[in-house]
C-alpha positions in Angstrom: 42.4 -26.6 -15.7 44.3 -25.4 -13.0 43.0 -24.8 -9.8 44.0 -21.1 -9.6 42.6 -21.0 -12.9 39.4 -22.3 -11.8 39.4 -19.9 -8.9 40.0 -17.0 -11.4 37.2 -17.6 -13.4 35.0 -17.9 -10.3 36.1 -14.8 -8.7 35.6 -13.3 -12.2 32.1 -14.0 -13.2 31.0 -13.5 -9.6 32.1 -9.6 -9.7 29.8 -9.7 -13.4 26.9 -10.9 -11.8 27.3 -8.7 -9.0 27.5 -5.3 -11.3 24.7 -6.9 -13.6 23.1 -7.3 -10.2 24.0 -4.1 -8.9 22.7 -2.2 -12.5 19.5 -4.0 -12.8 18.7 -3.0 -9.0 19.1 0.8 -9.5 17.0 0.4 -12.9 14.2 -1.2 -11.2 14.7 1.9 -8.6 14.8 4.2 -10.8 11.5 2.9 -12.8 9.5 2.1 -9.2 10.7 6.1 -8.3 9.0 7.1 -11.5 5.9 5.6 -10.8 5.2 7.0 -7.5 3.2 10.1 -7.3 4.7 12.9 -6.1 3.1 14.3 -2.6 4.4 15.9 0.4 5.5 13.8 3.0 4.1 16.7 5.4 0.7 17.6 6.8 -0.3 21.3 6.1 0.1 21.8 10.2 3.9 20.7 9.9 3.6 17.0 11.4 4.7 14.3 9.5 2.5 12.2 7.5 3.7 8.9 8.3 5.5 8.9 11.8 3.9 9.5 14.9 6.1 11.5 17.8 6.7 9.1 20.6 7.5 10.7 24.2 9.1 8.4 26.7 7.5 8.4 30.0 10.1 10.1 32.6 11.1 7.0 35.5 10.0 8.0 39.0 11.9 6.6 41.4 
């Protein structure tokens, strides 16, 4: 076996793996999506739910 054949098959079954990869990541997505419950992501007063504002104290000098 040639060395560029070698090469060739190695650059070839990394790009499968990487699609199978790639596939099997956006199933698991897709299922982990489907599973969460749908709620709003915003209080009823307009604030988010999960983030907290932060203001930055001006510098005095």
């Amino acid at each position: 076996m040639s060395i560029n054949a070698l090469l060739s098959t190695v650059i070839l079954v990394s790009f499968i793996v990487t699609i199978v990869l790639a596939i099997g990541s956006y199933m698991a997505y897709k299922v982990r999506e489907r599973k969460r419950p749908a709620r709003d992501l915003v209080d009823p007063s307009g604030e988010p739910v999960y983030f907290e504002r932060f203001f930055p104290k001006r510098a005095e000098g």
